[in-house]
N, C-alpha and C positions, 0 to 999 in steps of 0.2 A: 385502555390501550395496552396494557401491560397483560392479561391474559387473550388477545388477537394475535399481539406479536411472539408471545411465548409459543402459542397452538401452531403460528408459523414454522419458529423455532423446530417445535418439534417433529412437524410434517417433514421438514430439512432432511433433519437429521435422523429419521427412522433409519433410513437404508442406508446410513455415513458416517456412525458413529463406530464401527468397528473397522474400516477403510481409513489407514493412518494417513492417506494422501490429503485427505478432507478435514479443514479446520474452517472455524467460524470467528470472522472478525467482529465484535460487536460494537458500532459508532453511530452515534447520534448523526440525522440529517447534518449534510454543514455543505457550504460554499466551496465545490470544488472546479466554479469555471460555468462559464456556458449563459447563455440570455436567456433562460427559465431559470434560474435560481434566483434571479432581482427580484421575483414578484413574490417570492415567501417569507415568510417573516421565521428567520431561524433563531430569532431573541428566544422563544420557550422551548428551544431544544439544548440550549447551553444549560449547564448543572444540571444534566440528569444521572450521576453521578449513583443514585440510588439505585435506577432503573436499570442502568450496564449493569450493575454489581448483583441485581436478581437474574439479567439475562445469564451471564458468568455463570453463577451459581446455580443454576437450571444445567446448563449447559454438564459444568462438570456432574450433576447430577444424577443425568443419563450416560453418563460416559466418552462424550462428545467434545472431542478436540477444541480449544479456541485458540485466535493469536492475539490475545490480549494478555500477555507474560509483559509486559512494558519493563521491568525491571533485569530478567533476566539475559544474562550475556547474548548478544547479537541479535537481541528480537526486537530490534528498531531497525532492521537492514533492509530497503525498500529490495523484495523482488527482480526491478526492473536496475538494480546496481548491479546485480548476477549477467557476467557474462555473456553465459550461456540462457539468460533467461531470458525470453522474445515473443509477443502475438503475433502468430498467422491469422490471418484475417481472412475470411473467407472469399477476399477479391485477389488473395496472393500478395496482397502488402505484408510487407514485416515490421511491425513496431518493436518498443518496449515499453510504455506505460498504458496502463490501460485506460487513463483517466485521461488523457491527453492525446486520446484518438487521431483527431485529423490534424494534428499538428506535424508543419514538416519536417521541426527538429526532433519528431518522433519516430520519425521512415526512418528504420536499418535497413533496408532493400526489398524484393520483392522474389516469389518463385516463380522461376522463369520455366516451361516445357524442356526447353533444348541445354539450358545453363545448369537446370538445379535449382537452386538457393544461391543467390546472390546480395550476398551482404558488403554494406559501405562499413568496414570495422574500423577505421576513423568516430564516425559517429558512434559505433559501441563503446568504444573507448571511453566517450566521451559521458557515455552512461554510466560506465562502472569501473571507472578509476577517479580516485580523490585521495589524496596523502590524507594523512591526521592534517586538521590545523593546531596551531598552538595552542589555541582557546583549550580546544580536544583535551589536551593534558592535562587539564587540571581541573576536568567534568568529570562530576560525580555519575555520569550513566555514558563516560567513554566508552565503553565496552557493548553497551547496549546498541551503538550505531555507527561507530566507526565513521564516521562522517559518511556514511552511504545511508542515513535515511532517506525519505523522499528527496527525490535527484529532479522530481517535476520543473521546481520554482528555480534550482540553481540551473538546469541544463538548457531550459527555455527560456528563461527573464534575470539570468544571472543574479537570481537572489539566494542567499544566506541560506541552505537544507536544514541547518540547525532545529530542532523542534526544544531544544534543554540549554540555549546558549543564557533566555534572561531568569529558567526558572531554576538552575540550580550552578549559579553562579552569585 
C-alpha cells in the first residue's frame, strides 16, 4: 500500500512542488460524516503513525510542501476560521468548510448575476470568531490553534473544537 500511495504522491506533486500555494495534508481514512463511511471498518487505519511519517518524509524529500507541522505556531487553524476564506461552489452557493458541503449552517450566501456576492456575515462570524477559552491558557499547543481549529463540530452540533483539550492537559 505504501509504494501505490507514494507513486500517487508523487504523480501529485510533480508539477506542485515548486508552487508555494500547494501543500499536502497527510491523514489516514477517518470518519468525517456522511452514510458511506458506516460500512468501512476504519479500526486498521488508526496507528498508522509509521506510514504518515514515510509519506512526510517523501514528501519533504522531493521538496513538496506538507501541512503536517502539528506543532508549530498557528498550524492547527482550520482554513474555514479565515474570514476571508470561503467555497464557491459551482452552483453559486458560498460555503466555508468543505467537509460539511450541504449543510445549511454551512451557506455564507450565494453569487447572485444583478447583486454580486452576497454574503450572510452573521454566519461568517460565526465561522471565524472564538475568544481563547480558559482551558486555552494553560494548553501546551495554545498557539498552535487558538481555538479556531476545526470550527465543523462547534458551529454545527455545538461541540467542543478542541483537538488537545484531553491530550495535553
Amino acid at each position: 500500500m505504501i509504494s501505490s500511495a507514494t507513486q500517487s504522491t508523487a504523480l501529485c506533486c510533480t508539477n506542485k512542488r515548486a508552487d508555494s500555494r500547494f501543500s499536502i495534508l497527510v491523514h489516514p481514512i477517518d470518519d468525517w460524516g456522511g452514510e458511506s463511511v458506516k460500512k468501512l471498518d476504519l479500526s486498521s487505519y488508526h496507528g498508522l503513525g509509521d506510514t504518515i511519517a514515510k509519506h512526510i518524509r517523501y514528501l519533504e524529500a522531493i521538496g513538496m510542501r506538507h501541512a503536517n507541522h502539528t506543532e508549530e505556531p498557528f498550524s492547527q487553524i482550520c482554513y474555514a476560521s479565515f474570514p476571508h476564506s470561503m467555497v464557491f461552489r459551482a452552483s453559486g452557493r458560498i460555503e466555508k468548510c468543505t467537509v460539511a458541503l450541504d449543510h445549511p449552517k454551512n451557506q455564507l450566501g450565494y453569487v447572485d448575476a444583478q447583486k454580486g456576492i452576497v454574503l450572510d456575515e452573521t454566519m461568517n462570524r460565526l465561522w471565524s470568531s472564538y475568544p481563547i477559552k480558559t482551558e486555552c491558557v494553560s494548553c501546551a499547543q495554545a498557539l498552535s490553534c487558538l481555538n479556531l481549529s476545526c470550527k465543523r463540530n462547534t458551529v454545527l452540533y455545538g461541540a467542543s473544537n478542541c483537538n488537545y483539550i484531553c491530550a495535553y492537559q
